[in-house]
C-alpha positions as CSV (number, residue, x, y, z in Angstrom):
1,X,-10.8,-0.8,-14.5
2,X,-8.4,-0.2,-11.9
3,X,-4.7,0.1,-10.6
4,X,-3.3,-2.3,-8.3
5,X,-1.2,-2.0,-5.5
6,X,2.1,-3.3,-7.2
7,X,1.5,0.4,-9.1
8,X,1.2,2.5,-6.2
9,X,4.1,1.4,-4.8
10,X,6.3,1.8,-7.8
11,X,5.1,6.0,-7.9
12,X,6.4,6.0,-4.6
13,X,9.2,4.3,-4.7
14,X,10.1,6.2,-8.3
15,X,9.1,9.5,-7.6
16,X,10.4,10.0,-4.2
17,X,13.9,8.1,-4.3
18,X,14.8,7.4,-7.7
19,X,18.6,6.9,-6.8
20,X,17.7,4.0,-4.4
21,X,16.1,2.2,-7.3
22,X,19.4,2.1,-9.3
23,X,21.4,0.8,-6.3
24,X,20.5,-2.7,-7.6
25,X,18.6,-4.0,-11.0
26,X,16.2,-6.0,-9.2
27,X,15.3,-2.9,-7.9
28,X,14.5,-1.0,-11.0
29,X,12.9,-4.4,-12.7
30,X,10.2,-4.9,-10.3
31,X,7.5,-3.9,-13.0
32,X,4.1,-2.7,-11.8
33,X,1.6,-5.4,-13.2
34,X,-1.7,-2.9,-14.5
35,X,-5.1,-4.2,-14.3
36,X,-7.8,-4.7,-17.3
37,X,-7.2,-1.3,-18.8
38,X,-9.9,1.3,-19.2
39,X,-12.1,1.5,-21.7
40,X,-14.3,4.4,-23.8
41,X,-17.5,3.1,-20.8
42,X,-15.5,2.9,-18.0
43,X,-14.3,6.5,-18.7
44,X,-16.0,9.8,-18.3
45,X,-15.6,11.7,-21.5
46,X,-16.6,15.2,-20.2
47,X,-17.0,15.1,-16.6
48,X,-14.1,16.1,-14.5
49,X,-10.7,14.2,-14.1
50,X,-10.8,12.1,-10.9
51,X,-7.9,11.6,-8.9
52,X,-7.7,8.2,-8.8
53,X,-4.7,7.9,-6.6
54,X,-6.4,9.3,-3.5
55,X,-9.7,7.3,-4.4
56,X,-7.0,4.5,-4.0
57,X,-5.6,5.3,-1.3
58,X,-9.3,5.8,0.6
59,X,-9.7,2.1,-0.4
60,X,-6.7,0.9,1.1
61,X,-6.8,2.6,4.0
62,X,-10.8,1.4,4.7
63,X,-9.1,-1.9,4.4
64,X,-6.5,-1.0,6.7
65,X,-9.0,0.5,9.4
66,X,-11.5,-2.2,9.2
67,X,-9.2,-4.8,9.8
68,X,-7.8,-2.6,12.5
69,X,-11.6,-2.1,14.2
70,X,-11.5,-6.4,13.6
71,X,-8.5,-6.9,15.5
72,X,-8.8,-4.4,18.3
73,X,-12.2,-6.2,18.9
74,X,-11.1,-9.9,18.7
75,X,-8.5,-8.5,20.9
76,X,-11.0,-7.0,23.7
77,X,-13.3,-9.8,23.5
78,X,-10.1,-12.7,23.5
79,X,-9.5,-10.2,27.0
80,X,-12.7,-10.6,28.3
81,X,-12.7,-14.0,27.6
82,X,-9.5,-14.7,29.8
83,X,-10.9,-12.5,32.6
84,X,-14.0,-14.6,33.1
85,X,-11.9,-17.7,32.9
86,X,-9.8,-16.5,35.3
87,X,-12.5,-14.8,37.7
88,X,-10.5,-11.4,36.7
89,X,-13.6,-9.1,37.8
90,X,-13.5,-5.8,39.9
91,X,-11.2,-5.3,42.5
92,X,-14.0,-4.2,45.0
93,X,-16.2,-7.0,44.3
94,X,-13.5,-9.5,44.4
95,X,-12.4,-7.9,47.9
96,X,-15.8,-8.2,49.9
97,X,-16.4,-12.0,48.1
98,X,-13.2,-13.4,49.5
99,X,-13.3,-11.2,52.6
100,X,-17.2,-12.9,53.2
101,X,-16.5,-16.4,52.7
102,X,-13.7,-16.0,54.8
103,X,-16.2,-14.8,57.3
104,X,-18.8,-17.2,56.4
105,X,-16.2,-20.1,57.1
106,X,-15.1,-18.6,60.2
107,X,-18.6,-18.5,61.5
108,X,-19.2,-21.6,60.5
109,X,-16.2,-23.4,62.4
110,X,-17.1,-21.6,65.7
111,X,-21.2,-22.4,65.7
112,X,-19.8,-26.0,65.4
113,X,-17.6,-25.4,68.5
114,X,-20.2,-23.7,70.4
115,X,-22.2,-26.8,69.6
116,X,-19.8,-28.8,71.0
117,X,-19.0,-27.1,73.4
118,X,-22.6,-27.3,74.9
119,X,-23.3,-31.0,74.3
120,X,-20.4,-31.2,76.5
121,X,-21.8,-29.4,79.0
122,X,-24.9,-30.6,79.1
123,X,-23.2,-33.8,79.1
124,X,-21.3,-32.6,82.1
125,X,-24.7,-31.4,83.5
126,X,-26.1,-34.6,82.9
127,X,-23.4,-36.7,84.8
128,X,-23.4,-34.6,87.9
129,X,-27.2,-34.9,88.2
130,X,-27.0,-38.6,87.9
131,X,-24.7,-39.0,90.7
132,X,-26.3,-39.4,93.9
133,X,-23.0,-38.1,95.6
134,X,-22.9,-34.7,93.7
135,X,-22.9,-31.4,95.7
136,X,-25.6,-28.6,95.2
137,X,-22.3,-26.4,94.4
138,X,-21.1,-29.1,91.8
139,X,-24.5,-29.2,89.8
140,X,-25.0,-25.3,90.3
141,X,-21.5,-25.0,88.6
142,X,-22.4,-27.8,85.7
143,X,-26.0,-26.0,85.2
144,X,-24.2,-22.6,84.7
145,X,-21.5,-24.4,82.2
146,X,-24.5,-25.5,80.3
147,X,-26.5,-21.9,80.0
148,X,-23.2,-20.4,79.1
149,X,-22.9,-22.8,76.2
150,X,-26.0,-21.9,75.0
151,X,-25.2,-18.6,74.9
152,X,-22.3,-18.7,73.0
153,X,-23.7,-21.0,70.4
154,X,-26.8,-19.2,70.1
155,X,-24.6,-16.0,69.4
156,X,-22.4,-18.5,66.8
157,X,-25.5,-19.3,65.1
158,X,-26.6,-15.6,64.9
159,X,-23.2,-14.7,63.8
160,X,-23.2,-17.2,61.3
161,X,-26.5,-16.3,59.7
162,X,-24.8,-12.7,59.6
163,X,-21.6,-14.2,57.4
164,X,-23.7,-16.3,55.8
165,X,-26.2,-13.5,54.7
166,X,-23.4,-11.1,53.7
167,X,-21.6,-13.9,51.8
168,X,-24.8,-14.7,49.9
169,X,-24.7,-10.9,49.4
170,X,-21.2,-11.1,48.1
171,X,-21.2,-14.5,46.0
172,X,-24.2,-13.0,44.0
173,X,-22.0,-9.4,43.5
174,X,-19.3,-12.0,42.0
175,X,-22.3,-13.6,40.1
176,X,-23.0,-10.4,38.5
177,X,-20.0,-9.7,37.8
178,X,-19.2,-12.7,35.7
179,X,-22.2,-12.3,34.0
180,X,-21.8,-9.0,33.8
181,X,-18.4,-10.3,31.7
182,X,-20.1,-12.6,29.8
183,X,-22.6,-9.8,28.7
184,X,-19.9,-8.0,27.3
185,X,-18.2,-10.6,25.4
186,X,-22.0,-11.4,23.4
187,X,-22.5,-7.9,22.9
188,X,-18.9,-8.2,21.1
189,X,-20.3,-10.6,19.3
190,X,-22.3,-8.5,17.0
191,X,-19.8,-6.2,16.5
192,X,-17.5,-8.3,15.4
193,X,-19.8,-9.9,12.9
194,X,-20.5,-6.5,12.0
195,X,-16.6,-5.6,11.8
196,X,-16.0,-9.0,9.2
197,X,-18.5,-7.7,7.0
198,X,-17.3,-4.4,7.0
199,X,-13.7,-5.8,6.2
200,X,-15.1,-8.3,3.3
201,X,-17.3,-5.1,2.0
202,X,-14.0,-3.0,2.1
203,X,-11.4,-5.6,0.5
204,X,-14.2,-6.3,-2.0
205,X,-14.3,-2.7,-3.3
206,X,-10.6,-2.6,-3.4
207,X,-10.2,-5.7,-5.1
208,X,-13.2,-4.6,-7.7
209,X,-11.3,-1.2,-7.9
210,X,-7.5,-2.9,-8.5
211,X,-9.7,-5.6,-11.1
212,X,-8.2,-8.7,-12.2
213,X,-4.6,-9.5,-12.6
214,X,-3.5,-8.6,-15.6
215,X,0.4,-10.9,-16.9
216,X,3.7,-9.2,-17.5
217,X,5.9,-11.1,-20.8
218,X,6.8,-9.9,-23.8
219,X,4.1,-10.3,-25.9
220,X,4.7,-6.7,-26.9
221,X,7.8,-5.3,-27.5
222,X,8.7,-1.2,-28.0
223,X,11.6,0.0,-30.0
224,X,11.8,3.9,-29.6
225,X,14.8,6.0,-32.0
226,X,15.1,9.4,-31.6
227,X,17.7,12.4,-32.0
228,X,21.0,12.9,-29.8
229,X,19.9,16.5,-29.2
230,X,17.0,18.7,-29.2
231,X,17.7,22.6,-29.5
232,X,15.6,24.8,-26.9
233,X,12.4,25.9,-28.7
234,X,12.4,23.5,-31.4
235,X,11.0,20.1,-32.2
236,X,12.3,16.8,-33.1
237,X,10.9,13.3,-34.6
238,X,11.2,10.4,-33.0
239,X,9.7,6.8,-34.1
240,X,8.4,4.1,-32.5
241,X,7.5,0.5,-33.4
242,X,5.6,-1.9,-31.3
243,X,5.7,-5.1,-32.3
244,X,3.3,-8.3,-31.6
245,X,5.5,-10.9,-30.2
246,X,3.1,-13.8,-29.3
247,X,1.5,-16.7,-30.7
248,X,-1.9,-14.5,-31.3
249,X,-3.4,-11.8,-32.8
250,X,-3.7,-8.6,-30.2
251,X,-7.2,-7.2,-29.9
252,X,-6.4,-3.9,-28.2
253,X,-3.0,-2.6,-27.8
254,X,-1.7,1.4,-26.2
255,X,1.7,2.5,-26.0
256,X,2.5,4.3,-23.1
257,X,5.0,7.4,-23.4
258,X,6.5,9.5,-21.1
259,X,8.8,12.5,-21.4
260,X,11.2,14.4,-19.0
261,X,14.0,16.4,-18.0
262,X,16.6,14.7,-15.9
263,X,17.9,17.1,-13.2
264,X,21.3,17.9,-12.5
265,X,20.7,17.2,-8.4
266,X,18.2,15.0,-7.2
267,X,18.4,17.0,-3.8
268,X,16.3,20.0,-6.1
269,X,13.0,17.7,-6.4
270,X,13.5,15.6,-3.5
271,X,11.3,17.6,-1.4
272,X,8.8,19.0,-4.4
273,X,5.6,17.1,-4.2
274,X,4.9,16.9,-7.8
275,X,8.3,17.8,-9.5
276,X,6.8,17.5,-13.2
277,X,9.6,16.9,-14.7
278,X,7.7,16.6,-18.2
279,X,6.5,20.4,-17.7
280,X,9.0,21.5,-20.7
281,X,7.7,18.9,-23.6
282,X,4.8,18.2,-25.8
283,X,4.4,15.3,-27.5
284,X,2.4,15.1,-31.0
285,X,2.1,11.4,-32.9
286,X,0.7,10.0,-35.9
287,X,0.2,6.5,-38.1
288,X,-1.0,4.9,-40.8
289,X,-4.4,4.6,-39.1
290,X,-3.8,8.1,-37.5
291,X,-2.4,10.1,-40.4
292,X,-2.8,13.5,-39.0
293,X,-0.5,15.0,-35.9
294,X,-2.6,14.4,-32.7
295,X,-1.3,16.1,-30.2
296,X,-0.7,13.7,-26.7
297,X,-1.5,14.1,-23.3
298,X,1.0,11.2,-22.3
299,X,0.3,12.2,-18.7
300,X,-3.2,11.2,-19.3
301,X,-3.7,9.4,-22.3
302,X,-2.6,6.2,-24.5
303,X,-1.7,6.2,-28.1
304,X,-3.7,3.6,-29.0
305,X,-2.7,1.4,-31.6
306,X,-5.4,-1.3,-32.1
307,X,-5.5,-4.5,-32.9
308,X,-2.0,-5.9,-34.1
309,X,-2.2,-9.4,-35.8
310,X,0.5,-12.1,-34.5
311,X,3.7,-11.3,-35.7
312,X,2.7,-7.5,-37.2
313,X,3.6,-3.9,-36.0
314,X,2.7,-0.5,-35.7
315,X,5.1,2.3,-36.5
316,X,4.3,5.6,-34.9
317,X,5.8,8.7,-35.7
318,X,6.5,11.3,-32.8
319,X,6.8,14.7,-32.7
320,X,8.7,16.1,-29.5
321,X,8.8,19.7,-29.1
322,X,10.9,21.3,-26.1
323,X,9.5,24.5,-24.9
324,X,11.8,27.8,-25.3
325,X,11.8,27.9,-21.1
326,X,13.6,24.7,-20.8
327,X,16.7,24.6,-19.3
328,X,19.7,23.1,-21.1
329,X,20.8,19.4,-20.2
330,X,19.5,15.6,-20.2
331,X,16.5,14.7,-21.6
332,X,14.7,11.3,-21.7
333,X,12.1,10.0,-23.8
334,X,10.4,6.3,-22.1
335,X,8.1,4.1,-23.6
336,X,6.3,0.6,-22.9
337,X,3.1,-1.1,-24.1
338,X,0.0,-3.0,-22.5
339,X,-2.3,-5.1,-24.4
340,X,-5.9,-6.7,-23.9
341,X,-8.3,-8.9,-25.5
342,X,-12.2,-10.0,-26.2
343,X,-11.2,-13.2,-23.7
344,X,-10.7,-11.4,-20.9
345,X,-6.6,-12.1,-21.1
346,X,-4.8,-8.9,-20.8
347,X,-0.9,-8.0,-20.4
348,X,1.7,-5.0,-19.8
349,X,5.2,-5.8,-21.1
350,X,8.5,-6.1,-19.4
351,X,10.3,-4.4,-21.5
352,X,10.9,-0.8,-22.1
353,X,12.3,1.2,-24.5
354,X,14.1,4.9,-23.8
355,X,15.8,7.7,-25.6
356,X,18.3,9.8,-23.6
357,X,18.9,13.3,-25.9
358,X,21.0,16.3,-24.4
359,X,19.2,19.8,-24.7
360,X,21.2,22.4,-26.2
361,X,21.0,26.0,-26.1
362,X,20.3,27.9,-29.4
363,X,23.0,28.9,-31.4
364,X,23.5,32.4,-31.6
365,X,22.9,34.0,-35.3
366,X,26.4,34.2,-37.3
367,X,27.6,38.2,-37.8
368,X,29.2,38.9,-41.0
369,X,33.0,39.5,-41.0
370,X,34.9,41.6,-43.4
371,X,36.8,38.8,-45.4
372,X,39.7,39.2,-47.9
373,X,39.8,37.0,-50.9
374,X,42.3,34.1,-49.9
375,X,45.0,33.1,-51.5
376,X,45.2,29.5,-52.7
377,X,46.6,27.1,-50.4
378,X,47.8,23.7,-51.4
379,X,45.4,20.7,-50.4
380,X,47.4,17.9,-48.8
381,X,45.7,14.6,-49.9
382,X,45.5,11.8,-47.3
383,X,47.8,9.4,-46.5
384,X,47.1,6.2,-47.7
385,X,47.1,4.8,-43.8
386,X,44.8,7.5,-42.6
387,X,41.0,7.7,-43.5
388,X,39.8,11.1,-44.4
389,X,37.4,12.0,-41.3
390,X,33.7,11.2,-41.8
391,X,31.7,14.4,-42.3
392,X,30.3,15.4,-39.5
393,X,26.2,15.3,-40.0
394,X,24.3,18.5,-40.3
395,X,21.2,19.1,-38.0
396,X,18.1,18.9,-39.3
397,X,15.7,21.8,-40.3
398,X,13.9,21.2,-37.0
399,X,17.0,22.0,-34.7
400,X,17.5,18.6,-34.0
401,X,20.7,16.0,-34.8
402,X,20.1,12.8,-37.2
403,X,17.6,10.3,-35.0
404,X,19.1,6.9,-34.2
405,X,22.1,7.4,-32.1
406,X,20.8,7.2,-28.3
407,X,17.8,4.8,-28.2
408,X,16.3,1.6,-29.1
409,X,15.2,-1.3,-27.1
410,X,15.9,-2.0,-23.7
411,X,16.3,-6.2,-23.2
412,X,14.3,-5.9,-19.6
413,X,14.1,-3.4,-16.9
414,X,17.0,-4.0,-14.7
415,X,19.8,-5.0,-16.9
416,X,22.8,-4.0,-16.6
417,X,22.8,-1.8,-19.9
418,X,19.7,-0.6,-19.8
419,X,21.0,3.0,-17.9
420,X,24.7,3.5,-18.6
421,X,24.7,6.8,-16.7
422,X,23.4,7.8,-13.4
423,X,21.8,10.7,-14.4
424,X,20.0,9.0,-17.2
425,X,19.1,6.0,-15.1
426,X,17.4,8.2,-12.5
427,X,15.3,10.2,-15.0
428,X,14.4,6.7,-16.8
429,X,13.5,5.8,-12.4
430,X,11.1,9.0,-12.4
431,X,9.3,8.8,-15.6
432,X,8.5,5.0,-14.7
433,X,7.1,6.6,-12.0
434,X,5.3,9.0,-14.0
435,X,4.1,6.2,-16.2
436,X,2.6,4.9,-13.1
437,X,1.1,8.0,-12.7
438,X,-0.3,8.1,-15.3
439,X,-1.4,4.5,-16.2
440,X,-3.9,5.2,-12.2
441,X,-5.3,8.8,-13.6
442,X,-6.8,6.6,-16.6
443,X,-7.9,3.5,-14.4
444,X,-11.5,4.5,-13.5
445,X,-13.9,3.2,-11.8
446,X,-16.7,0.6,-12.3
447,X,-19.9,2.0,-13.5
């Protein structure tokens, strides 16, 4: 199944400014939410490890371009849209169409005063050759009136069949124009069709790749003990319980674990891609249903637990061995737990669990010292107001202190006492992130 986005953002937002994330609880409690989690069909047992991330992030950002192609399309064709409804065609066109009307008008107001012009002439003409008392000059002058009217309203007409022909000419440029618009915006049409498909087909595989929302409660809860310190070199055991919380049996249930070394400056992995701050530890676990030491990829794998009936537990034993490179300081040991079931319910719980353990140096072997037999000194007894010192405890065979001092449960993420030091609360920042990590390696997807 897959990871969701809630998950992505919590790598980033771990991995590349774990400081910011302790600045406030709410902050650091913002718990990624996982999908159905994977199981043995939906991964690949012996083909190579997939980078899920980056499939991811192809999905996302097909989602993000197609709605961008969606967009910038409504966009052109809203454009369009407003262009033909506001005549907005070319410049050129739009020039010689209100440069030929105005023409065409013009021509048309001076054929109709050439055409008055020579009914008033022949009018003129008329009344002179009615009067018996008209001179040959006066009608010679009225008939020349009238032929001169003619003229000019014979050359109106022709110039207004001119306009009128070049407006014609113009007004069906305009025409074109418009349609030529409205052309555009169908052949958007299709595209955009085209573009909403493309959009449902790519939020479709993103949602089929992120699967179904799976709850976050406390249905399972981690208690995680381990050691105050882990020599260089050596190993230490640490134990876990998970523990059914709800009103029903679990049908499958993983704990998640994550190990790493807290650095003394965040500014020296700030700018490192990958800092791998687990690089220094192995992890080996067993059970009562897993007797023998498995050793545990917890950048890539799950211990799984099985089913856990309503109010039962598993105990798991680990083995954490620090590698004989590692540098001394803090070290941090995080766990949570997811569960799902037959029904289709399915859950990752908001609570965590962490061990913070200081890594020591080895002790250097003791060199023999010429001794003189000492001389018997007389053992003051205790006061009866003062307690005798507890003895301090011995380190185990293993190199590592007496478990139980410096982890347990966590209450939620975010609490005020979940991280009492900044350098602890960082490291318990990154391997969240890391768990995030790894929790979208094992999400595969669909067959």
């Amino acid at each position: 199944m897959k990871i969701r986005r809630m998950l992505a953002t919590a790598v980033a937002a771990a991995v590349t400014t774990p400081v910011v994330l302790l600045s406030a609880g709410p902050a650091f409690a913002e718990t990624p939410k996982p999908t159905r989690p994977a199981t043995a069909q939906d991964e690949a047992p012996d083909g190579p490890e997939e980078d899920d991330f980056a499939e991811y992030e192809k999905l996302i950002e097909a989602v993000a371009a197609a709605e961008a192609k969606l967009e910038s399309l409504k966009a052109e064709r809203e454009a369009l849209v407003e262009d033909l409804r506001a005549g907005n065609i070319d410049e050129a066109v739009k020039t010689e169409y209100n440069a030929a009307k105005l023409a065409y008008d013009e021509a048309k107001t001076a054929r109709g005063a050439a055409d008055t012009a020579l009914v008033e002439a022949q009018a003129d003409l008329d009344a002179v050759t009615a009067d018996p008392n008209a001179t040959a000059e006066a009608k010679a002058t009225a008939e020349q009136a009238v032929a001169d009217a003619k003229e000019k309203a014979e050359a109106a007409l022709t110039a207004e069949k001119d306009a009128k022909t070049r407006f014609v000419a113009a007004d069906t440029a305009w025409s074109d124009a418009r349609v030529a618009l409205a052309r555009q915006i169908s052949l958007l049409d299709p595209k955009i069709e085209a573009a909403e498909q493309e959009l449902a087909d790519a939020e479709a595989a993103l949602e089929a790749y992120e699967g179904e929302d799976c709850v976050e409660d406390r249905s399972v809860v981690s208690t995680l003990t381990g050691p105050k310190s882990i020599t260089i070199g050596s190993s230490a055991d640490f134990s876990l319980t998970v523990k059914n919380t709800s009103d029903r049996d679990l049908d499958s249930v993983r704990s998640y674990l994550f190990a790493a070394h807290v650095p003394e400056s965040w500014d020296d992995i700030l700018d490192e891609e990958d800092p791998d701050l687990g690089r220094y530890f192995s992890i080996d676990w067993k059970s009562a249903a897993n007797p023998e030491w498995t050793e545990l990829d917890f950048e890539d794998e799950a211990i799984e637990l099985g089913a856990i009936a309503e109010g039962g537990k598993a105990d798991v034993t680990l083995r954490l061995s620090v590698a004989e490179d590692a540098p001394a300081g803090e070290g941090l040991a995080f766990t949570t737990a997811e569960y799902d079931n037959g029904d289709g319910s399915c859950g990752i719980s908001e609570q965590y669990a962490k061990v913070d353990f200081d890594i020591v140096e080895p002790k250097g072997e003791p060199t023999e010292q010429p001794t003189t037999e000492p001389t018997e000194q007389p053992t003051a007894a205790p006061s009866p107001s003062t307690s005798a010192p507890a003895p301090t405890p011995a380190p185990s065979s293993n190199g590592a202190a007496p478990q139980g001092g410096r982890g347990g449960e966590l209450a939620e993420t975010g609490s005020s006492d979940v991280l009492p030091r900044l350098g602890a609360a960082a490291g318990a920042a990154v391997v969240l992130g890391a768990g995030a990590v790894f929790v979208a390696r094992r999400r595969k997807a669909d067959a």
